[in-house]
Structures are given as structure tokens and as C-alpha cells.
N, C-alpha and C positions, 0 to 999 in steps of 0.2 A: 616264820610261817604264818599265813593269815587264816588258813584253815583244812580241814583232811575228810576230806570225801569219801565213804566205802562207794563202790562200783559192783553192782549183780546182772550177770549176763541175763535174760530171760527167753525165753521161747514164745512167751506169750504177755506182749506187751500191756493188752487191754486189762489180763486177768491182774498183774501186779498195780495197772493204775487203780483197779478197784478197790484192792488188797493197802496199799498206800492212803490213798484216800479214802475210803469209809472206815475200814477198819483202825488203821493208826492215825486217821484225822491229820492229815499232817495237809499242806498246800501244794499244789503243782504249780514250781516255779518256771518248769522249763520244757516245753511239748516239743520236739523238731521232728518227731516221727519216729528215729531210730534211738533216738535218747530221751529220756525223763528224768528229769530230777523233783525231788521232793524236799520240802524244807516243813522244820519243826512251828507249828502257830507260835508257840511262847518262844522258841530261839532259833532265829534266822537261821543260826549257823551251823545248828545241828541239823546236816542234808546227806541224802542217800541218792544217787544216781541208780535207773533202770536201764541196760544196755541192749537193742535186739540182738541175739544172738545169730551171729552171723560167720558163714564160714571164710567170709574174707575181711574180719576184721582183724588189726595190726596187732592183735593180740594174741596169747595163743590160747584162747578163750576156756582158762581156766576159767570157773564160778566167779571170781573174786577180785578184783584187783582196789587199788588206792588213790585217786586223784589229791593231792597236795598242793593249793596255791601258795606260793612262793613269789615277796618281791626279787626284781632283779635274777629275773630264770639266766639269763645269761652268765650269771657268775657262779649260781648252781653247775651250771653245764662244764663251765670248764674247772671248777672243784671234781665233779667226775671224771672228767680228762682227766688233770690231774693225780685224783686219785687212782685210776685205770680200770675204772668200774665200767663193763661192759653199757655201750647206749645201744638200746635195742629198736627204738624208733628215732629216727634223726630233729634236732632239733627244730623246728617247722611252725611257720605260723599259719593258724588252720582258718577257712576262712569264716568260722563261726566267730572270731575274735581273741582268741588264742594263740597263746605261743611255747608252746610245750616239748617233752623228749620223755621217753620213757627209760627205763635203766630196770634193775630185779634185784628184790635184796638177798640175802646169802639165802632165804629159805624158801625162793624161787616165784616169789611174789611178785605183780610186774607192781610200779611205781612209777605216774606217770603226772610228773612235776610239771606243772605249768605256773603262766602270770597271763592276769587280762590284758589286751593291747589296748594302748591308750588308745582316746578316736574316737 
């Protein structure tokens, strides 16, 4: 694993950017309108994604969920097969750059494992 993302739904995208950045100092790494991420000044890789909260997204927009980058998602994926752990979003490369699948751990959590595509 190369690193574990928390993910928070919001309602109101502007007021967390504020909240993010003045209050926790932290940097916006990542603006696409409907997502934000934030990343720590002293360590890169302590990051928090902002989610808008939306009734059609693939989630089933509990508060919370976990992005996890992972080399070699494809062999994640079929360890799940394998394992017979429900994929609750198909494995899919998105066209922000990604290539990910979501699956839920036993206590209903979604988890949603991806890896950067090269390119």
C-alpha cells in the first residue's frame, strides 16, 4: 500500500475548502469541482479528500468512506474475486487517471482501492 485516504461527503464544498485551508493550514492539492483534496505542508501524505455530496454518486453516500492506493490494483482485484468479497463498483479506469473498484469491509465501510495509471 502506498497510502489511505479518509474521504467526507459535504454539502457544501466552499465552506470545507475554507475550513481545510485556513483553519488546518493544510494545501489544495486537488480542485476538479466535485472533489478536493487536501494534503499536510510537513507531510505530503497525510491527505483528506472533500466529496460533493450527491445523490448519484456510486456510493451509497454514507459520511465516510477510504481511498487506498495500491500498486498493481489488478491483482488486488482478483485477491477479492478470489476471496468472494462483494465488488460493489466494477473495476474501471476513470478518466481522471485512475483505475480503481470499490468492495465494503465487514462493518459496512465502502473501500475504494485504486492505482495511478501510468501516462
Amino acid at each position: 500500500m502506498r497510502r489511505i485516504v479518509p474521504n467526507i461527503y459535504s454539502n457544501d464544498l466552499e465552506k470545507s475548502k475554507g475550513f481545510y485551508l485556513d483553519f488546518l493550514d493544510m494545501e489544495l492539492a486537488m480542485d476538479m469541482g466535485w472533489v478536493l483534496t487536501f494534503v499536510s505542508k510537513e507531510n505530503p501524505t497525510a491527505q483528506i479528500s472533500i466529496f460533493q455530496n450527491k445523490d448519484n454518486a456510486p456510493l451509497d453516500n454514507s459520511t465516510i468512506f477510504l481511498s487506498i492506493e495500491v500498486s498493481e490494483i489488478d491483482s488486488w482485484h482478483e485477491k477479492a474475486r478470489q476471496q468472494k468479497i462483494t465488488i460493489e463498483y466494477p473495476i474501471t479506469d476513470e478518466d481522471w487517471g485512475v483505475r480503481r473498484f470499490f468492495i465494503k469491509d465487514p462493518n459496512g465501510v465502502t473501500i475504494n482501492l485504486l492505482s495511478h495509471l501510468e501516462g
